[in-house]
TORGULUM-459239 format. One record per residue (C-alpha): residue number from 1; chain; x, y, z. Coordinates in Angstrom, 2 decimals. Each point is the difference from the previous one (the first is absolute). Last residue first. Example, Ala and Ser with C-alpha at 12.3 -4.5 7.8 and 13.67 -1.06 7.14 Angstrom:
! TORGULUM-459239
<lokol torba="2" drense="A" x="13.67" y="-1.06" z="7.14"/>
<lokol torba="1" drense="A" x="-1.37" y="-3.44" z="0.66"/>
! end
This chain:
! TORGULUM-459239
<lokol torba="299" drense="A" x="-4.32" y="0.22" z="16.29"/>
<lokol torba="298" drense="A" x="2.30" y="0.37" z="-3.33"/>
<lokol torba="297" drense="A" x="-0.53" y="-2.40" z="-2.62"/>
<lokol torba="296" drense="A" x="3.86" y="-1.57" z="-0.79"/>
<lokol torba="295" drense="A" x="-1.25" y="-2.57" z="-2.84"/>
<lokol torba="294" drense="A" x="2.59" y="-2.87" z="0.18"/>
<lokol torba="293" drense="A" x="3.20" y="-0.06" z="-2.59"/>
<lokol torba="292" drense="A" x="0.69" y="-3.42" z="-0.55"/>
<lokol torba="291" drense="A" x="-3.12" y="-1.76" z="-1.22"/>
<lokol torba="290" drense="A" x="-1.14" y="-3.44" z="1.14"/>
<lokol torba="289" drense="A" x="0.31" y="-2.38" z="-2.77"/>
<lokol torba="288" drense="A" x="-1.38" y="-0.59" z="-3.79"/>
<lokol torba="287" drense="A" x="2.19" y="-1.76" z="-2.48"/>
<lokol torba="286" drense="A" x="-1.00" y="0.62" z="-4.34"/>
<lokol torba="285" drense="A" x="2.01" y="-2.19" z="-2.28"/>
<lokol torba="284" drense="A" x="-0.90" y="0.28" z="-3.41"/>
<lokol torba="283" drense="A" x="-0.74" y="-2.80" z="-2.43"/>
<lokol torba="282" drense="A" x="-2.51" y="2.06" z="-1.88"/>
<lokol torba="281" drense="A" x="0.16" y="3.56" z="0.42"/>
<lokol torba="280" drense="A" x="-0.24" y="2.12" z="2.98"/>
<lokol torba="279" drense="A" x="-1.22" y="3.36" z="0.24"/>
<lokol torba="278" drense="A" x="0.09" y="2.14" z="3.03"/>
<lokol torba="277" drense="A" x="-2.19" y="2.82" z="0.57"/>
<lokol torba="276" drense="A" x="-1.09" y="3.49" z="0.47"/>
<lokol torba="275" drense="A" x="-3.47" y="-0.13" z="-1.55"/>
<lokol torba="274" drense="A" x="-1.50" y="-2.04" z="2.43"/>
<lokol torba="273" drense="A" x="-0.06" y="1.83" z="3.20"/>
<lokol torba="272" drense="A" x="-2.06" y="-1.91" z="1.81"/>
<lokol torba="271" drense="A" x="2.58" y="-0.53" z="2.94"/>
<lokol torba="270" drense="A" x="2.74" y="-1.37" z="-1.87"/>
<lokol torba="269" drense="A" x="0.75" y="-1.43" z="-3.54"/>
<lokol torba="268" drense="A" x="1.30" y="-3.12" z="-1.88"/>
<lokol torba="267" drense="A" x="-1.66" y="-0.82" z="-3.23"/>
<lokol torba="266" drense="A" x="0.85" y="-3.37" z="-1.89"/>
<lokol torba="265" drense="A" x="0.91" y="-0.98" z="-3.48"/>
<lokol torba="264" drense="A" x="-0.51" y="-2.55" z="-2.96"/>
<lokol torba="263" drense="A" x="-0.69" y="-2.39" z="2.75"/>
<lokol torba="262" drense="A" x="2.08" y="-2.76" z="1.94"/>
<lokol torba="261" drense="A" x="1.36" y="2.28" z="2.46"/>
<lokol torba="260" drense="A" x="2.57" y="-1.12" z="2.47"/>
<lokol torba="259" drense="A" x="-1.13" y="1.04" z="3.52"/>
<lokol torba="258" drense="A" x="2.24" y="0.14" z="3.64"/>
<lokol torba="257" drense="A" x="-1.33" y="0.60" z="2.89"/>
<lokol torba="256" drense="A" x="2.74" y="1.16" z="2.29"/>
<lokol torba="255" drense="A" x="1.35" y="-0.72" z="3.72"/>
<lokol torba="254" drense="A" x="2.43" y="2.41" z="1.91"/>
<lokol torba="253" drense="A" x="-2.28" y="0.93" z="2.33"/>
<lokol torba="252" drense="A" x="-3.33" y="-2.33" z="0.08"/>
<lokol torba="251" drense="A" x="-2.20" y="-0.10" z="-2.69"/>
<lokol torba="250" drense="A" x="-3.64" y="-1.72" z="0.36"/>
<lokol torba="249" drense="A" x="-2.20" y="-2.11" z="-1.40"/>
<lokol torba="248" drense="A" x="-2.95" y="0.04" z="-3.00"/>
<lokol torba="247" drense="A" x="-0.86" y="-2.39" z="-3.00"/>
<lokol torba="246" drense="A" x="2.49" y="-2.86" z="-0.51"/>
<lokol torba="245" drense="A" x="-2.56" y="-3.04" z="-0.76"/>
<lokol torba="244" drense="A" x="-1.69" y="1.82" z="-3.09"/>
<lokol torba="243" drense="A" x="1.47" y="-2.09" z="-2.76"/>
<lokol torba="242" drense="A" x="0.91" y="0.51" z="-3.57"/>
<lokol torba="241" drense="A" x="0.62" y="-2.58" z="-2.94"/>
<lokol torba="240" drense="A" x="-2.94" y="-2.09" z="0.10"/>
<lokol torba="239" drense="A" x="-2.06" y="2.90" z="1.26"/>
<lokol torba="238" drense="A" x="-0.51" y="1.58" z="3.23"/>
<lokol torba="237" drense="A" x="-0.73" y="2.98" z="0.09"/>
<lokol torba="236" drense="A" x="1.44" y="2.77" z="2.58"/>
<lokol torba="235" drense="A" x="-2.98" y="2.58" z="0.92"/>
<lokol torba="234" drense="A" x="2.53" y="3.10" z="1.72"/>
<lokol torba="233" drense="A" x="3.49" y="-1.48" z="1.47"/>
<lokol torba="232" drense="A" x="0.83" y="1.32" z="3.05"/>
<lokol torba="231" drense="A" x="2.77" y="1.56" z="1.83"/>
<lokol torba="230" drense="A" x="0.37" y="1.17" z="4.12"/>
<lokol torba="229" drense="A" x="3.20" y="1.94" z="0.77"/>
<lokol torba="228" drense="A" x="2.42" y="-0.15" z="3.24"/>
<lokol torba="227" drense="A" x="1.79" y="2.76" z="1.48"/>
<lokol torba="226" drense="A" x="-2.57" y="0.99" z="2.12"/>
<lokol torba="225" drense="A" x="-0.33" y="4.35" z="0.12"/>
<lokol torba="224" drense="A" x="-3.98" y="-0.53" z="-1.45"/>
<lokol torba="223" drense="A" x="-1.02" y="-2.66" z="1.76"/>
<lokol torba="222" drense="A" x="-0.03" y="-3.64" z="-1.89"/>
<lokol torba="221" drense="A" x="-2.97" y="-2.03" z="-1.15"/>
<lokol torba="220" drense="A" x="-0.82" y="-3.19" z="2.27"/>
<lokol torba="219" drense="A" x="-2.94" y="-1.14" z="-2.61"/>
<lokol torba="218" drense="A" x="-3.77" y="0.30" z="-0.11"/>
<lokol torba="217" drense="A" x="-2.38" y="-2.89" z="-1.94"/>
<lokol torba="216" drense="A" x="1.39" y="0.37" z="-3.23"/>
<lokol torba="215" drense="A" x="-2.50" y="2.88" z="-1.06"/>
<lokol torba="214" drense="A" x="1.34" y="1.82" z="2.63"/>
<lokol torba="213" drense="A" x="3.59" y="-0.47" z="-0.67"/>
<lokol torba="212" drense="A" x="-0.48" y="1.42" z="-3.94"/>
<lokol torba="211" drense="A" x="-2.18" y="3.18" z="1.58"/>
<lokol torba="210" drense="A" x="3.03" y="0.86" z="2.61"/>
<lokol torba="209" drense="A" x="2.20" y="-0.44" z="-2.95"/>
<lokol torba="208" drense="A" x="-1.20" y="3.38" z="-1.68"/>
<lokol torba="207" drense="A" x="-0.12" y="1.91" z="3.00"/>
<lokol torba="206" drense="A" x="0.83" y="-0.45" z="3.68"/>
<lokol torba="205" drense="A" x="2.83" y="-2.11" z="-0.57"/>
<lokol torba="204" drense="A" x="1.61" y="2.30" z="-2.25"/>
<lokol torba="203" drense="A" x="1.71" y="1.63" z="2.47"/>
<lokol torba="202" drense="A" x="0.94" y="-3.57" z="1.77"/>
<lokol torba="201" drense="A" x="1.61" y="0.01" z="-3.72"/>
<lokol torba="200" drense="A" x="-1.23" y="-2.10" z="-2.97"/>
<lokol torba="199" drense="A" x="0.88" y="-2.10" z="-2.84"/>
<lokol torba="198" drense="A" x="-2.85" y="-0.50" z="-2.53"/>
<lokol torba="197" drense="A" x="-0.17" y="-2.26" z="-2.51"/>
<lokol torba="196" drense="A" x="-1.92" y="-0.24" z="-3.34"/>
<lokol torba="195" drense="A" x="-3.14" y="-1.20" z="-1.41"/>
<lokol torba="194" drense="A" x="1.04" y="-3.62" z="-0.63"/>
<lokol torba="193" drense="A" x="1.80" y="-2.12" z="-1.98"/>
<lokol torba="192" drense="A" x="2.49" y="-2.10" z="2.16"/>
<lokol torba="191" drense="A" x="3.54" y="-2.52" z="-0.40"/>
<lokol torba="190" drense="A" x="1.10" y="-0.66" z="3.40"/>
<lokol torba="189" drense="A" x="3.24" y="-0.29" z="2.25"/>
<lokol torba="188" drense="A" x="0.88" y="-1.11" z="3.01"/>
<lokol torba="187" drense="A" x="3.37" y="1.64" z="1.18"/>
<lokol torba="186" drense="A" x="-0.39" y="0.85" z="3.55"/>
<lokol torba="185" drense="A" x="-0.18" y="3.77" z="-0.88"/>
<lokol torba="184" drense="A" x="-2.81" y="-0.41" z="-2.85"/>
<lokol torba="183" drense="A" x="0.27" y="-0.55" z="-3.42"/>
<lokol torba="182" drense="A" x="-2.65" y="0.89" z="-2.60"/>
<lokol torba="181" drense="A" x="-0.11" y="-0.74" z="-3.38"/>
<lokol torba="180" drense="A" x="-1.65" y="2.66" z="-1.98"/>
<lokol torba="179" drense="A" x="-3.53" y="-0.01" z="-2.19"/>
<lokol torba="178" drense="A" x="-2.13" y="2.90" z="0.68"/>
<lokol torba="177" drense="A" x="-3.28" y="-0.15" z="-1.29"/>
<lokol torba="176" drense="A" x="-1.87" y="2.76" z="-2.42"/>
<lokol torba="175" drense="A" x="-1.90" y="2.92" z="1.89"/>
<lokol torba="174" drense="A" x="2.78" y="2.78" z="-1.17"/>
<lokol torba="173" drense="A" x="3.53" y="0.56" z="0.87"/>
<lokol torba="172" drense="A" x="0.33" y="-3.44" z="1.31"/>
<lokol torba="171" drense="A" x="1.37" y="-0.50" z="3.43"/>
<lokol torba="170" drense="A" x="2.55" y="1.11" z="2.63"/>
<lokol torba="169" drense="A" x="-1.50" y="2.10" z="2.77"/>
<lokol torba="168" drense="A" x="2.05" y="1.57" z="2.94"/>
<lokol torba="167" drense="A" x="-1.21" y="1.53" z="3.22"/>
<lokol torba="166" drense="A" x="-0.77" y="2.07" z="2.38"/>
<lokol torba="165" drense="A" x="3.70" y="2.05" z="0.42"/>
<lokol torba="164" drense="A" x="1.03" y="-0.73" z="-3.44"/>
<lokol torba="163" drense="A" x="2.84" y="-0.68" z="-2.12"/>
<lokol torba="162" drense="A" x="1.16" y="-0.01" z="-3.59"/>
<lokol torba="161" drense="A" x="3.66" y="-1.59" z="-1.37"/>
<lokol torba="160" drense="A" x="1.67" y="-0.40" z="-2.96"/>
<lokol torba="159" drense="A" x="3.46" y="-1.66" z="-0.49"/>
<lokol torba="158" drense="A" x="-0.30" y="-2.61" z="-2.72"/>
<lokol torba="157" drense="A" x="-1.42" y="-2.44" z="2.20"/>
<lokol torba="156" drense="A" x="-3.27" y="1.96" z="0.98"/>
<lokol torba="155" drense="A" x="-0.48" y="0.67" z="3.92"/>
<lokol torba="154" drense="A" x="-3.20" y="0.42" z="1.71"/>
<lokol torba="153" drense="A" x="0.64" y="1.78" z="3.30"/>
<lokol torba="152" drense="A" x="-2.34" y="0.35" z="3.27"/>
<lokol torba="151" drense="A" x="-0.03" y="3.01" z="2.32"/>
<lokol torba="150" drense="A" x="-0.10" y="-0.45" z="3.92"/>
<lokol torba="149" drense="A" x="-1.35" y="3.04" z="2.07"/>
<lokol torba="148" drense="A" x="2.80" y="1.61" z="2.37"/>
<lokol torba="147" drense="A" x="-1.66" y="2.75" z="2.33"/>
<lokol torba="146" drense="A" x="1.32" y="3.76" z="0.35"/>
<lokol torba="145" drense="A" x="0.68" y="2.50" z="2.81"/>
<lokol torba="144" drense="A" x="0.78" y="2.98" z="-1.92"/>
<lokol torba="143" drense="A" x="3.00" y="1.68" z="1.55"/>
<lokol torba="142" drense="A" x="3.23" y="-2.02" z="-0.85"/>
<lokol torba="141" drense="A" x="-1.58" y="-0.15" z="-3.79"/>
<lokol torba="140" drense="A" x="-0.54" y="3.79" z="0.26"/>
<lokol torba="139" drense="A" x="3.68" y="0.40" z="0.19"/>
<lokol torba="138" drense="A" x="0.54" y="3.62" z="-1.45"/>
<lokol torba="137" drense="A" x="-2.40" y="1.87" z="0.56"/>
<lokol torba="136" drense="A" x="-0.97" y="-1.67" z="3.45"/>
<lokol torba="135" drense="A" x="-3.56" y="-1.37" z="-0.40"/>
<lokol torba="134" drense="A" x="-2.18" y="1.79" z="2.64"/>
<lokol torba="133" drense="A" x="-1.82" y="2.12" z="-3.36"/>
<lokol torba="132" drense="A" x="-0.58" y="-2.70" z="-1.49"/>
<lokol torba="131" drense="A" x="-1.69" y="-2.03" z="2.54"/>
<lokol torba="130" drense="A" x="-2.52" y="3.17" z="0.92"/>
<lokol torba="129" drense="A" x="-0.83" y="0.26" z="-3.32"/>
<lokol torba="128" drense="A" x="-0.58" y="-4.05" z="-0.25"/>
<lokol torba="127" drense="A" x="-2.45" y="0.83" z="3.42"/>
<lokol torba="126" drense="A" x="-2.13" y="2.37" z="-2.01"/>
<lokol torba="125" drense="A" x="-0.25" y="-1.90" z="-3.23"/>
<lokol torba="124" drense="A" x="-1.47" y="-2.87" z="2.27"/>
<lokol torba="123" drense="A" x="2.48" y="-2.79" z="0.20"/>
<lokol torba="122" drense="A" x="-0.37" y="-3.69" z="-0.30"/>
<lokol torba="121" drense="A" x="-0.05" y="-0.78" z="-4.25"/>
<lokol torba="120" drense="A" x="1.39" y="-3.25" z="-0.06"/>
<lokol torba="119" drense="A" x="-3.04" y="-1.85" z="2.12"/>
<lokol torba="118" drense="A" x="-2.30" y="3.26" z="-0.24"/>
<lokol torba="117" drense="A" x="-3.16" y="-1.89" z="-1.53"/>
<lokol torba="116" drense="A" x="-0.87" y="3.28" z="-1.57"/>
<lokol torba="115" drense="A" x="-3.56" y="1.56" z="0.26"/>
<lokol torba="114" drense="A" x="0.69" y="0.41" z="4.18"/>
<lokol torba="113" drense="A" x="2.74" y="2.50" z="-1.17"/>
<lokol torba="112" drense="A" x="-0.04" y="1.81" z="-2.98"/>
<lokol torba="111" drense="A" x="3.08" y="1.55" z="-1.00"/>
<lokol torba="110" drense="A" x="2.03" y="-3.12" z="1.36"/>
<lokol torba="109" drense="A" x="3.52" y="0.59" z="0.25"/>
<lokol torba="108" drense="A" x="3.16" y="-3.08" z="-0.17"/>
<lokol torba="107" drense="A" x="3.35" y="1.55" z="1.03"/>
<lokol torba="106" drense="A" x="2.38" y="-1.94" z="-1.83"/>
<lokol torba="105" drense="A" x="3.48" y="-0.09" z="0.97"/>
<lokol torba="104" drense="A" x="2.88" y="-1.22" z="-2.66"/>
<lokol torba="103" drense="A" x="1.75" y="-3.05" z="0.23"/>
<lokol torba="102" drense="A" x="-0.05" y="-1.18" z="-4.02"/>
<lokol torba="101" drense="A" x="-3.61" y="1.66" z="-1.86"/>
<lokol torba="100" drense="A" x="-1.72" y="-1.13" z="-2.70"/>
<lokol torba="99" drense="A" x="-1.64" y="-2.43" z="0.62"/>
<lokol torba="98" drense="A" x="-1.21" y="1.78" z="3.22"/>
<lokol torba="97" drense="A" x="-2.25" y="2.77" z="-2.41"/>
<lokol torba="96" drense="A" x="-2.71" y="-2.46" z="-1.04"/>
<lokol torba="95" drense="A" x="-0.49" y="-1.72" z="3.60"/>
<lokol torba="94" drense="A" x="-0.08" y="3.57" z="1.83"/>
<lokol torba="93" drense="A" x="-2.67" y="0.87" z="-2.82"/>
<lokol torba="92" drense="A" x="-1.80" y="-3.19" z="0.88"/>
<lokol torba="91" drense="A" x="-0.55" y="1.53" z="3.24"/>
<lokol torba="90" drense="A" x="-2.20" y="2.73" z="-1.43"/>
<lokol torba="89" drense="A" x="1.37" y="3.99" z="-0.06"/>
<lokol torba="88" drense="A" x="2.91" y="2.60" z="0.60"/>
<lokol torba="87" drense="A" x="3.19" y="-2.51" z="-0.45"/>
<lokol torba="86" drense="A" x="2.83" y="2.48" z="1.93"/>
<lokol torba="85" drense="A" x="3.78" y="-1.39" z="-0.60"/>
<lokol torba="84" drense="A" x="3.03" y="0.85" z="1.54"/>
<lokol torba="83" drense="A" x="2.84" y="-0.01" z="-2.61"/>
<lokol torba="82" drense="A" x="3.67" y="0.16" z="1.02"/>
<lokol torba="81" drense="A" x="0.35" y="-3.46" z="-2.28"/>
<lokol torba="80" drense="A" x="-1.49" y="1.47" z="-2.83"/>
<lokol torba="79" drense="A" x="-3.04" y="-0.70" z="-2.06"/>
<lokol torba="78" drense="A" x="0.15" y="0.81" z="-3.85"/>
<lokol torba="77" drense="A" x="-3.49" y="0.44" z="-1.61"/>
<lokol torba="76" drense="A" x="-1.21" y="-2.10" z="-2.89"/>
<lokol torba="75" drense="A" x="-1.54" y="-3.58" z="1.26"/>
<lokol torba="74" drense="A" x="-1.72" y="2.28" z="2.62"/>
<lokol torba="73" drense="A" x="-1.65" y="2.19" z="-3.29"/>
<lokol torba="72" drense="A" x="-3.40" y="-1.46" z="0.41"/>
<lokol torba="71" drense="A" x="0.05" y="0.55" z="3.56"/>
<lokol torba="70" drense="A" x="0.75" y="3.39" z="0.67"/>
<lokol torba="69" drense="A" x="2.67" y="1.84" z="0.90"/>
<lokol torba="68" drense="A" x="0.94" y="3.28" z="1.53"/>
<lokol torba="67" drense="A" x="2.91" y="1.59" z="1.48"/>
<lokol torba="66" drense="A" x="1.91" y="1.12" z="3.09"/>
<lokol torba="65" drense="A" x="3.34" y="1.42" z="1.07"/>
<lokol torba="64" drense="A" x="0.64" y="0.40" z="3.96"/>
<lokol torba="63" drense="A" x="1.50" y="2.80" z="1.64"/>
<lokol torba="62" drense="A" x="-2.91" y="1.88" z="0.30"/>
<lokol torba="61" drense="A" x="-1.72" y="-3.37" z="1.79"/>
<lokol torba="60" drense="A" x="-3.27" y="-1.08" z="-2.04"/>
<lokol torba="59" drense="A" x="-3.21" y="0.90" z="1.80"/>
<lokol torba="58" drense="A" x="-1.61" y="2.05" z="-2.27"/>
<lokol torba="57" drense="A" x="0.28" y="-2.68" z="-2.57"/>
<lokol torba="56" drense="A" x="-1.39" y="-2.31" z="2.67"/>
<lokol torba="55" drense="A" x="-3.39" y="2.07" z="0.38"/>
<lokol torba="54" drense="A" x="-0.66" y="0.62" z="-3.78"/>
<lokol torba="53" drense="A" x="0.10" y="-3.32" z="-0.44"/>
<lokol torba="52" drense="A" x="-2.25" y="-1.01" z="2.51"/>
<lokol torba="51" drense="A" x="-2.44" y="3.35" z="-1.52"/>
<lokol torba="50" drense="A" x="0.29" y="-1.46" z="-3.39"/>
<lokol torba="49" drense="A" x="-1.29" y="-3.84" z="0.97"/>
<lokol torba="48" drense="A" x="-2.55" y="1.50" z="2.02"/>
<lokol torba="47" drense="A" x="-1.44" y="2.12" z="-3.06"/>
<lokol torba="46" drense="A" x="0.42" y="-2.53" z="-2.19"/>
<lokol torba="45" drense="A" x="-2.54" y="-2.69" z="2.35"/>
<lokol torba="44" drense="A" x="-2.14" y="3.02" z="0.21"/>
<lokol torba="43" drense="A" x="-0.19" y="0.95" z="-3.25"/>
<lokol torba="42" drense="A" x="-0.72" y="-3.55" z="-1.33"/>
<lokol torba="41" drense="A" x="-2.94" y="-0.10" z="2.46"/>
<lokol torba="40" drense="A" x="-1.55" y="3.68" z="-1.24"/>
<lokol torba="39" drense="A" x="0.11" y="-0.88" z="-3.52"/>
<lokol torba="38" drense="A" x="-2.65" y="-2.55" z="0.67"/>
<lokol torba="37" drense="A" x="-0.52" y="-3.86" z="-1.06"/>
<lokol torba="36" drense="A" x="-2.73" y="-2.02" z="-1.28"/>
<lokol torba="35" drense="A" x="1.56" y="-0.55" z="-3.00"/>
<lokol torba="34" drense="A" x="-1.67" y="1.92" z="-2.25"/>
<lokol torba="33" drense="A" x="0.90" y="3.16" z="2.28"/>
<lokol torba="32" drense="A" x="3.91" y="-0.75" z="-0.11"/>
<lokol torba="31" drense="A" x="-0.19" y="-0.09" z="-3.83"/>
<lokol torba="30" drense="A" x="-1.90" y="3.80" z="0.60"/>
<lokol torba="29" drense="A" x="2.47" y="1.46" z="2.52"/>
<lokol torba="28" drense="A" x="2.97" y="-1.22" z="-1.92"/>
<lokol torba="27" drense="A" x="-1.77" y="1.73" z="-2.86"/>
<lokol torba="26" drense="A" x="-0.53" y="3.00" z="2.32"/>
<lokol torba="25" drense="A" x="3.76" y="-0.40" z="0.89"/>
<lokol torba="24" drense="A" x="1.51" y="0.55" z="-3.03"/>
<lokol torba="23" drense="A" x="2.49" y="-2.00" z="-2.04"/>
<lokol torba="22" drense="A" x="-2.36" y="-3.43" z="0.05"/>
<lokol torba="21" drense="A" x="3.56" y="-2.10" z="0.07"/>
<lokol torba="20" drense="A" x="2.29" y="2.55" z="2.01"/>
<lokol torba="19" drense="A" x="-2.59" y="1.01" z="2.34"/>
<lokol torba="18" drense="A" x="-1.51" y="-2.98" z="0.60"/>
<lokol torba="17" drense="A" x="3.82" y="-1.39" z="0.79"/>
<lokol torba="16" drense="A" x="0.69" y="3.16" z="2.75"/>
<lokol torba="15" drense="A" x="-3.19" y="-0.76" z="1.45"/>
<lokol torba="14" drense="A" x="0.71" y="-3.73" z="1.25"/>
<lokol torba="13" drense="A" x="3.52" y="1.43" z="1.52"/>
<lokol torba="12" drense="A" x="3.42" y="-0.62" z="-1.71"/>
<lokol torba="11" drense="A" x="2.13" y="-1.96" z="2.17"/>
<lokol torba="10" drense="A" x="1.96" y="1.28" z="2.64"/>
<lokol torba="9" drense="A" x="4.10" y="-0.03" z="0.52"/>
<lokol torba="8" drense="A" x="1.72" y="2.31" z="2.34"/>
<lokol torba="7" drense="A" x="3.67" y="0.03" z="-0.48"/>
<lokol torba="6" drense="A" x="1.85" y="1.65" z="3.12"/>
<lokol torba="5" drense="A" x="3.64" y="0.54" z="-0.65"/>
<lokol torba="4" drense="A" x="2.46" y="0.14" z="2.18"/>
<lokol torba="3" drense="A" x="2.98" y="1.85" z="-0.19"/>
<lokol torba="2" drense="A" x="3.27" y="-1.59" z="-1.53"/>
<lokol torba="1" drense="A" x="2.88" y="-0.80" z="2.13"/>
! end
């Protein structure tokens, strides 16, 4: 068997991008200044971000490989199944990096705790070293305690798939409508324009949908490891020829939400991250259901 690899992804801190777009940093300095903003603050948050990082490379096993990515190039770097994974940052970061992964652990590490929420990133750079260095070399999976989170799945009918472990939006690419017929798992169907949909996790629950429930009066959302999902649809109008009657339920195993789009083309993507994406055409078939491979987060 292979050994283990630990791939620590990060994003790029706030400095790093002055840096690159104002080239030095007394003219980061300066378009920092006219904004009401110091140096100093940037360098902090940077400087906590490089010293968590800095802790979990020094604590990855001799026998274990490691390597570096970070977001922007997620869509580009080759996971493998002996892969334990580090995310060194927010909790969306955890979100970004489980679409795509299959079964492998993710230890979830918050740089600056008490300024991050903490619900996907729970260790302390300190107690992740400590993890990483119990794993057995050769089976950490068997060693790393670890937490199934339920993913959702848009599928295309020619074959193409994206998934997410908040959630999945399928809309317009820009502010236009969305036209699609939508059919849900007891068979009523429904011709819409509207903003969008979104199909979310229990993960997700907490976010993005959490704001659609509220302004709908509150609704019975799932938990984060329930295998159910909660969708809605975002500002259907109703017109002679659409309706806004079929707006928001829930997915049980086994069920899908299936959408045949009526526009020139439709956006599928997951999490935020908008430009890795689905496209489907007109008359497309796009079915959304509980994913299959669950978010392993370790505990």
């Amino acid at each position: 068997m292979a050994n283990s690899r630990l791939v620590i992804v990060h994003r790029r801190t706030e400095l790093q991008e002055l840096l690159d777009r104002h080239a030095t940093r007394g003219q980061a300095e300066f378009f920092l200044r006219t904004r009401g903003r110091t140096i100093q603050e940037v360098q902090y948050h940077h400087d906590r971000l490089t010293t968590a990082l800095t802790t979990i490379h020094a604590a990855v096993p001799a026998e274990w490989r490691h390597a570096d990515v970070e977001r922007a190039d997620l869509n580009r770097f080759l996971f493998t199944p002996e892969d334990v994974i580090a995310v060194v940052g927010q909790d969306g970061l955890v979100a970004n990096t489980a679409k795509y992964l299959t079964s492998q652990p993710v230890l979830g590490i918050n740089p600056e705790p008490g300024v991050n929420p903490g619900v996907l990133v729970r260790h302390s750079p300190d107690t992740a070293a400590k993890l990483l260095q119990a794993a057995a070399p050769d089976r950490p999976a068997e060693r790393l305690s670890c937490q199934e989170l339920s993913t959702v799945t848009a599928r295309l009918d020619d074959g193409q798939e994206l998934s997410g472990l908040n959630e999945v939006f399928i809309g317009h690419s820009s502010h236009q409508s969305a036209r699609y017929r939508l059919t849900t798992p007891d068979g009523q169907t429904e011709r819409q324009s509207s903003s969008g949909l979104i199909v979310s996790t229990g993960t997700g629950a907490t976010g993005w949908c959490a704001s659609i429930a509220l302004e709908r009066g509150g609704r019975n959302l799932p938990t984060p490891a329930d295998p159910r999902l909660a969708w809605f649809v975002r500002e259907a109008w109703p017109s002679p020829t659409t309706g806004a009657t079929l707006t928001e339920g829930t997915l049980d195993p086994g069920e899908q939400l299936g959408i045949t789009v009526t526009s020139d083309q439709l956006v599928v993507f997951g999490d935020g991250m908008e430009e890795d994406h689905l496209t489907a055409s007109w008359g497309q078939e796009i079915t959304v259901h509980l994913g299959e491979r669950p978010l392993k987060l370790v505990t």
